[in-house]
N, C-alpha and C positions, 0 to 999 in steps of 0.2 A: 271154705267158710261162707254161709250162705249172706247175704247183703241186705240190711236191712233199710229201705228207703225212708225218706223222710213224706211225713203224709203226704206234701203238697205234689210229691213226684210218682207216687203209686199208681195213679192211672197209665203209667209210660209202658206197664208192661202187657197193656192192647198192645199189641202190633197195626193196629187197623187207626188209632189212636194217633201214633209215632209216625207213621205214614200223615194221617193229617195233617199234625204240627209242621211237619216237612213242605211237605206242598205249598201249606199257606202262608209261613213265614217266609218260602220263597217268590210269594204272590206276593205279598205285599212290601217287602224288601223292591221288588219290581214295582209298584202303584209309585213308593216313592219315590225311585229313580223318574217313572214318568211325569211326576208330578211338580218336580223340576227342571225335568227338560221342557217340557212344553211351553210352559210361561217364555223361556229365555229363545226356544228355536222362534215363536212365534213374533217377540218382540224384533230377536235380532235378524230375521231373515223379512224385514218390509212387509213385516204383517200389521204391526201397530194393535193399542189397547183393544182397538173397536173390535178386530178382528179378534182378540183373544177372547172378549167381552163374549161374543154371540159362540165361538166355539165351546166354553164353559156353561152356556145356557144350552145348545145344542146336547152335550152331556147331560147334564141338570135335571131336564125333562123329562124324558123318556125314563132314568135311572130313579125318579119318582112315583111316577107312575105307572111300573110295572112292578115296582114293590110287592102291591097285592095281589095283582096274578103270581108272582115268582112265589110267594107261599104257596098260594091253588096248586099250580103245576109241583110245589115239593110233596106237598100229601096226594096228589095222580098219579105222579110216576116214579119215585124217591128223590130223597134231595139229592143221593149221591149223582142220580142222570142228570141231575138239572144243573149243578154244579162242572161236574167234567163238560156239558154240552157248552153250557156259559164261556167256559174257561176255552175250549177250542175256537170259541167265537173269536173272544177279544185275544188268542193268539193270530189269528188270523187277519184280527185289527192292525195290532199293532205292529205285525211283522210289514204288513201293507206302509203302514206310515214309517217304521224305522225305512226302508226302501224311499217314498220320492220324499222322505225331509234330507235323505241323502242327494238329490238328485238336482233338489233346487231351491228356490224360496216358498215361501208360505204362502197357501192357494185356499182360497175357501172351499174349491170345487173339490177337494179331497178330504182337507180337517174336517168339513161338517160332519159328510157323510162318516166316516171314520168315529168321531164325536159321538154320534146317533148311536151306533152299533156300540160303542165300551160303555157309554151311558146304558143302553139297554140290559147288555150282560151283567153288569154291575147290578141293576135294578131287581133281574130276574135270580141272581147269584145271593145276596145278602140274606133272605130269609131263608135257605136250604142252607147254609154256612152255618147259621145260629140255630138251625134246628135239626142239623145230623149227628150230635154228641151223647144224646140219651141213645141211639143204637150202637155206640160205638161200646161205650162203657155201660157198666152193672151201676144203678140209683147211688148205692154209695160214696160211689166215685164222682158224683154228678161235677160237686164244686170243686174238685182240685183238677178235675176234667176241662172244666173251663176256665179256671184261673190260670192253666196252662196255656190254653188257646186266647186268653185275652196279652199272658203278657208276653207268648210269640209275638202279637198283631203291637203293641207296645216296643217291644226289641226291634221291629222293623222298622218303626215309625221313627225311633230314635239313629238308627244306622244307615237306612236308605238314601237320605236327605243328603248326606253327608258322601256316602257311594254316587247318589246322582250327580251331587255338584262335580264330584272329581271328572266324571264319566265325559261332561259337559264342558269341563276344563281344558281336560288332557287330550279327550277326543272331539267328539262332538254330538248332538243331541242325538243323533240315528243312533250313534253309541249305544246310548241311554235308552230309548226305545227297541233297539236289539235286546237288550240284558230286559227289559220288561217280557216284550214277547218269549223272551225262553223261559221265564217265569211263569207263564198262564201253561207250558208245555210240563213243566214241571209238575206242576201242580194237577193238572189232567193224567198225570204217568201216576202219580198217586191216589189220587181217586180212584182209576181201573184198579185196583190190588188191593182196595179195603173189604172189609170181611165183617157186615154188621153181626153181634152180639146179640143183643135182647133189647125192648123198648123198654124203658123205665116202666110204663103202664101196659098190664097186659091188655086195657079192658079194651081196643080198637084190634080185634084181631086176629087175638089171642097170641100174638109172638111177632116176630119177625119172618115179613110176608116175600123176602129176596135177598140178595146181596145187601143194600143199602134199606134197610129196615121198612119199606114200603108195606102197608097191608091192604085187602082186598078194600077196607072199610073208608081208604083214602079216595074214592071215589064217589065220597057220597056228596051232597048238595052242598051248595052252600048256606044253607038254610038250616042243615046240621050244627054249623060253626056258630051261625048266628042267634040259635037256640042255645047253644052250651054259653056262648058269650053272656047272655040276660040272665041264664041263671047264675053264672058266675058273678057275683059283687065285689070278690076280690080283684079280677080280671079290669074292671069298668074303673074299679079306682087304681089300678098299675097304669092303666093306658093314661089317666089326668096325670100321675104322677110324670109321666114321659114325656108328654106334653109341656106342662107345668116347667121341669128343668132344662128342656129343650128352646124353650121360647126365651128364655134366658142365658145359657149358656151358649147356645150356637152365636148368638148377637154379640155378649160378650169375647167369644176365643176370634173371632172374623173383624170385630170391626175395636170395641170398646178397651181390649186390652192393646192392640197395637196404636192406638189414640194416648192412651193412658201413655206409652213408654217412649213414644215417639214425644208427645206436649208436655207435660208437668213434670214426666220424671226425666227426660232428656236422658235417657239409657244408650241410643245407638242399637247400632244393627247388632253387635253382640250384647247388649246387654238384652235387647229383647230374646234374642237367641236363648240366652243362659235362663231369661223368665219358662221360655217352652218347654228346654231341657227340663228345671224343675219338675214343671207340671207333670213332663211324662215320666218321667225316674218314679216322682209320687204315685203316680198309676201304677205302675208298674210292681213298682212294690207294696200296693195293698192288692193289686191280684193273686201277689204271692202268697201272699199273708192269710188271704180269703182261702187257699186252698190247702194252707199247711195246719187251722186251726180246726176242731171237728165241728161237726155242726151244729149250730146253736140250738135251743129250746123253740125259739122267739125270732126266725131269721129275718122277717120281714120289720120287725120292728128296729131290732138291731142296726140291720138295711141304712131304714132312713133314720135313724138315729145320726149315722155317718152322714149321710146329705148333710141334716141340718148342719152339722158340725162344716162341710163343704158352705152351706148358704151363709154362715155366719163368716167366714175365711171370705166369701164373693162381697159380702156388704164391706168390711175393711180394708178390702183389697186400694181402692183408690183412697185414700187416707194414709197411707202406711209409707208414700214419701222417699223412698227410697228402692231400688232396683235389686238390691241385695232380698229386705223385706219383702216386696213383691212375690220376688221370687221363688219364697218360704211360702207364701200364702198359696201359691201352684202348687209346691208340692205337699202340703194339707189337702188341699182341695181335690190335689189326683188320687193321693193315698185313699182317704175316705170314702170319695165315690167311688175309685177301682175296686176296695173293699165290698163295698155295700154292693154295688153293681153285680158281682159275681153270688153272692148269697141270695139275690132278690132270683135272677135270672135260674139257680138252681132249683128255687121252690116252684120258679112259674114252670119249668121242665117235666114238673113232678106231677103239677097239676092236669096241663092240658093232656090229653089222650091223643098218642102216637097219632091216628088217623087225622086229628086238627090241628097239630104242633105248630107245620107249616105256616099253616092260614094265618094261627093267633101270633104265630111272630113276624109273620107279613104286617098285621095289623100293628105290633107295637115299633116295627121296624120306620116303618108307614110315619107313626107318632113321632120318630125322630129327626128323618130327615124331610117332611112334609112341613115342620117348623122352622126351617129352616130361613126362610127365603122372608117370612114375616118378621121372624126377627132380627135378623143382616136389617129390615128395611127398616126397622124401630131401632135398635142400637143406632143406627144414621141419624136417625131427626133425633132422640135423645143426644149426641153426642154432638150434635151441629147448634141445638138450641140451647142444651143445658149443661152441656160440658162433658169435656172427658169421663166425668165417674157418675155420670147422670145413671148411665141403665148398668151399672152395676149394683146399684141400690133396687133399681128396679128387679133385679135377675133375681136377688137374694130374697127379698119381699116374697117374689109370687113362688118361690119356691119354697119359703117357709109355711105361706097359707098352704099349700098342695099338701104337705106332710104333716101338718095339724090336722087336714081334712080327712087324710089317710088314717092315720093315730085315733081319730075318734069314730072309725066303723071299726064292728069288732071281726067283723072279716077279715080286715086287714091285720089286725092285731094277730089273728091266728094263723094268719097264710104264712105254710112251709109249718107250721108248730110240729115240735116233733113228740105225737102221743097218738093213740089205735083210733083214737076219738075223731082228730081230725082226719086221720088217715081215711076211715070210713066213711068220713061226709063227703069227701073230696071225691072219690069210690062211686058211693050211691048215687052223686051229682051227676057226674062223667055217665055213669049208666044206665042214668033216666033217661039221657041226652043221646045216648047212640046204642 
């Protein structure tokens, strides 16, 4: 009797796909384990904050600012290269650190440099990650394609943490750091055995130009990208959109929600715990959800329809008084954006052409965590000067203006619309431009 899957699990039968999911969930199962060993080897082996301080800025950097090269190099040479070469790096990082955190205390002369190089792979890694899925799968498949790959990266984030502490517990942080680096190995044994399919858009190439969906046309300028970009008006306002909920969000999840649970609501280390869990169960399951439903008429409006419904959940959030409460408010606020997140990022797959995929998610990649560091520094002085729920008002506000601003071009209204009409302007655009 033949199996009939439910939508959201239909892209599982790429093999090239399944392999993915594999890898990455075993990557980032590994980022968590390292993500709490480090903090605790660095504190408890006479390293102190400062050191941990500069070792996380040492990351920080570099994993910034190669952002947008790491798109360039995914449309040069495919993301699949650029992802496995990454992935060998930072095995090779962190097999080095699991090694002398075994051997001794905590040295700058090795965390930096070590720091430098996972910051850098990380950096050069994230935009070939976010844009090898349209060769993996056929257009159809795009959103239950990714809703898989977001709520792998969601399953890890919720199990890691929890694997790391043990790891860190029972054993010790080299432990931890061992079980990472065999992660980035894993994940590199998966990548060599994928077998790209077809680009969602023929027009950069006309197919798939290798293994990992690279085409001859991914060599072109950069001056290509930044021509399709101006003519894109959908693209100019996706990128404020990112902007916009980044500059908010980052400040809040880093600085204003752990202010909030710790001062007013006096939750404790598990009640903030159980706020996190929310949020991420909520993500989780509007990824799901994003890839089990078909695709809408109207995805992009839909999208941020979900935000606001998230910016309205962020303005109440400090107001709501209790930890239980709170805690509902994360999981609205993950459902919704995990939802909309996966339908926006579907439509913008469909848009760019294979040969700029790269680039233009380098750029929006770029928009996410290049926000990051201004608004950690603004949630600080809001929450120092104005209080605990100071920049949660702020986060929801400018997130609300972005998606009013959005709502009122009609680009935007119609990006991803599913009719011949937009399909062919999207078309004609793409191949004026290349």
């Amino acid at each position: 009797m033949r199996v009939i899957l439910p939508r959201a699990l239909t892209p599982l039968r790429h093999r090239s796909l399944r392999l993915l999911l594999v890898g990455q969930v075993a990557s980032n199962v590994g980022d968590a384990c390292y993500a709490v060993a480090l903090p605790w080897y660095v504190l408890a082996a006479h390293g102190g904050t400062a050191l941990l301080g500069v070792v996380l800025v040492a990351y920080g950097i570099p994993r910034t600012c190669l952002i947008a090269f790491g798109g360039w190099a995914s449309d040069r040479w495919g993301s699949r290269t650029v992802m496995m070469a990454t992935d060998v790096a930072r095995f090779l990082g962190v097999a080095a650190l699991a090694v002398v955190t075994a051997l001794g205390p905590a040295q700058p002369d090795y965390l930096i440099p070590i720091a430098v190089v996972l910051g850098a792979g990380e950096g050069l890694f994230l935009p070939a990650s976010l844009s090898i899925l349209p060769s993996l799968v056929p257009g159809d498949d795009l959103e239950a394609a990714n809703a898989l790959a977001t709520s792998g990266a969601q399953l890890a984030i919720l199990a890691g943490p929890a694997i790391g502490g043990a790891l860190v517990a029972l054993a010790s942080p080299s432990l931890a750091f061992g079980l990472d680096a065999a992660s980035f190995a894993v994940s590199a044994l998966t990548l060599a055995r994928l077998l790209a399919t077809r680009p969602v858009n023929a027009l950069a190439g006309g197919g798939p130009g290798g293994r990992d969906g690279a085409t001859p046309a991914a060599e072109g300028t950069m001056s290509m990208f930044f021509a399709f970009f101006r003519s894109q008006r959908v693209l100019q306002v996706q990128f404020l959109l990112v902007i916009a909920a980044n500059l908010g969000t980052n400040g809040v999840d880093s600085v204003s929600l752990p202010a909030l649970a710790h001062g007013p609501l006096h939750s404790g280390a598990d009640g903030y715990g159980l706020i996190l869990a929310a949020g991420g169960a909520g993500a989780l399951l509007g990824s799901l959800l994003a890839g089990q439903v078909r695709r809408p008429r109207r995805p992009a409006v839909i999208g941020v329809l979900g935000f606001q419904v998230a910016a309205v959940a962020i303005l109440v959030t400090p107001f709501l008084g209790h930890t239980f409460a709170v805690a509902g408010s994360l999981a609205v606020q993950g459902l919704t954006v995990g939802f909309g997140n996966v339908l926006l990022y579907a439509a913008f797959q469909r848009l760019v052409p294979p040969a700029l995929l790269g680039r233009a998610t380098g750029v929006l990649t770029l928009g996410m965590f290049g926000t990051a560091p201004l608004s950690v520094a603004l949630a600080a002085i809001f929450t120092r000067d104005l209080g605990a729920g100071s920049f949660f008002i702020f986060a929801g506000i400018t997130l609300t203006a972005a998606i009013l601003f959005g709502l009122s071009q009609k680009s935007w209204r119609d990006f991803g619309m599913v009719s011949p009409s937009a399909g062919d302007a999207e078309c004609e655009a793409a191949a004026a431009v290349l």
